[in-house]
C-alpha positions as CSV (number, residue, x, y, z in Angstrom):
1,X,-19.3,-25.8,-15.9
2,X,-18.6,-22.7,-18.3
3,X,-21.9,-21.4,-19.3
4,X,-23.3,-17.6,-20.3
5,X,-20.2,-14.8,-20.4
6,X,-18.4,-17.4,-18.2
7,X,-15.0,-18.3,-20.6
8,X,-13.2,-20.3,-17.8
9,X,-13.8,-22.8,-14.8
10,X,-11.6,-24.1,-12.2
11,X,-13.8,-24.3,-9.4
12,X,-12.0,-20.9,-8.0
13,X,-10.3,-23.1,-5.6
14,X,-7.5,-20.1,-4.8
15,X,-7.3,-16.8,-5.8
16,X,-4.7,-15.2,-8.6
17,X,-5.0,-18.7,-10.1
18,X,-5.4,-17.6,-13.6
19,X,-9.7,-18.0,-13.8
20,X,-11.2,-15.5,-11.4
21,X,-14.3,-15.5,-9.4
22,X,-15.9,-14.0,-12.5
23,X,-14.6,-16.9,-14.2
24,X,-12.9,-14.5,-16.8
25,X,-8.8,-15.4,-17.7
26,X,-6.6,-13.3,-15.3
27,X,-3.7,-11.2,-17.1
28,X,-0.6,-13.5,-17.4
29,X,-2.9,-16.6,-17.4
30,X,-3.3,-19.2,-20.3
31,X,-6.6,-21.7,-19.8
32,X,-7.6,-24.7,-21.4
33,X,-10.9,-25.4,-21.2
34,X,-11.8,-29.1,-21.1
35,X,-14.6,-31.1,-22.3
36,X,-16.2,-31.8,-18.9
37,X,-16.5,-27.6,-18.7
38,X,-14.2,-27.1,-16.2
39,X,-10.6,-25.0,-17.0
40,X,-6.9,-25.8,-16.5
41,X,-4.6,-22.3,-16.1
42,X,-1.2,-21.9,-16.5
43,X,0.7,-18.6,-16.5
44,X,2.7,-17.4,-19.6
45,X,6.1,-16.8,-18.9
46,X,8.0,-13.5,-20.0
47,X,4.6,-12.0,-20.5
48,X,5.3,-8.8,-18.5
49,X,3.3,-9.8,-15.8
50,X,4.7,-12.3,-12.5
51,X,2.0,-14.6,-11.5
52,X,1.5,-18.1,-10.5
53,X,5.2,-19.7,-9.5
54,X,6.8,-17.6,-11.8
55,X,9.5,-14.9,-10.1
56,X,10.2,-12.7,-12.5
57,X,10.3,-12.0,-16.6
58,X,12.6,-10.3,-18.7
59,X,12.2,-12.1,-21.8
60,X,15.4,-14.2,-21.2
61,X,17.2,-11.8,-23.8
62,X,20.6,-12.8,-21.7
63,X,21.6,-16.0,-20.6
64,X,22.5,-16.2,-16.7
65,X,21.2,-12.8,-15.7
66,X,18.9,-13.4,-12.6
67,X,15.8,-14.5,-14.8
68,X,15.9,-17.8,-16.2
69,X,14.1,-18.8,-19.6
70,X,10.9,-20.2,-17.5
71,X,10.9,-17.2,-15.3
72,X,12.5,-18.5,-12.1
73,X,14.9,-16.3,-10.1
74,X,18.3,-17.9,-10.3
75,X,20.5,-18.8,-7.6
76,X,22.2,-15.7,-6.3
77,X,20.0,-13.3,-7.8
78,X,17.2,-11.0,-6.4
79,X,14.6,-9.9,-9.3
80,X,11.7,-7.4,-9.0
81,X,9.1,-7.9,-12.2
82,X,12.1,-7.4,-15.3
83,X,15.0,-6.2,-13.3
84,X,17.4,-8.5,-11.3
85,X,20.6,-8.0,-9.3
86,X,23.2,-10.1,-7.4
87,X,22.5,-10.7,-3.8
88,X,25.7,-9.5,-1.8
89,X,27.1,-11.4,0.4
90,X,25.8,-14.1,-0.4
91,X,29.1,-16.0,-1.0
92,X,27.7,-16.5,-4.7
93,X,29.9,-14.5,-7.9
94,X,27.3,-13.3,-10.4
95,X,26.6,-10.8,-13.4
96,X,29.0,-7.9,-12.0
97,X,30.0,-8.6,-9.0
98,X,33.6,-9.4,-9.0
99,X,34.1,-11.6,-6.0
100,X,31.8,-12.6,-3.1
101,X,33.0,-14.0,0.2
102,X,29.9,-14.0,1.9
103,X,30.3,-11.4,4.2
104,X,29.7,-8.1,3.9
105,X,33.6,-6.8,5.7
106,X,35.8,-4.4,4.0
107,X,38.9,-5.2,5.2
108,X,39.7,-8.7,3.5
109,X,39.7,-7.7,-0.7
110,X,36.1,-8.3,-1.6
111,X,33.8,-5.2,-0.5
């Protein structure tokens, strides 16, 4: 139950979950507090900050670039926080890459 400075609850079942043990809202967390006193948390995508499921954020300003618009890492795409690049090798064409095989050899056209 929220009471005193408290301004969320969720029973601090796991940690990073958006209401901390202080029961104050984590950065890139959203709670809803309900009636019964106890808090619902989800994170806010694109925020700046990765938390919860999300894998990265860079405020979806280009379609098909490694960041999807609900922060998840697309498919044949490594992402760090804002930045994302294609995975090599990983038989997968994306953003720059020009051809992938799947392997990483020199000799047969796609390096």
């Amino acid at each position: 139950i929220i009471v005193g400075r408290e301004v969320c609850d969720d029973f601090n079942i796991f940690p990073g979950d958006g209401c901390s043990p202080l029961m104050q809202i984590e950065n890139g967390w959203k709670c809803s507090n309900f009636s019964n006193g106890t808090s619902f948390c989800n994170s806010i995508c694109g925020d700046g900050f990765v938390v919860g499921k999300e894998g990265c954020y860079d405020r979806n300003q280009l379609p098909f670039d490694g960041c999807s618009a609900n922060c998840l890492t697309e498919f044949g795409w490594r992402c760090d926080g804002p930045s994302c690049s294609p995975i090599p090798g990983d038989g997968i064409v994306v953003g720059t890459e020009e051809c992938d095989d799947g392997n990483i050899a020199d000799l047969d056209g796609c390096n």
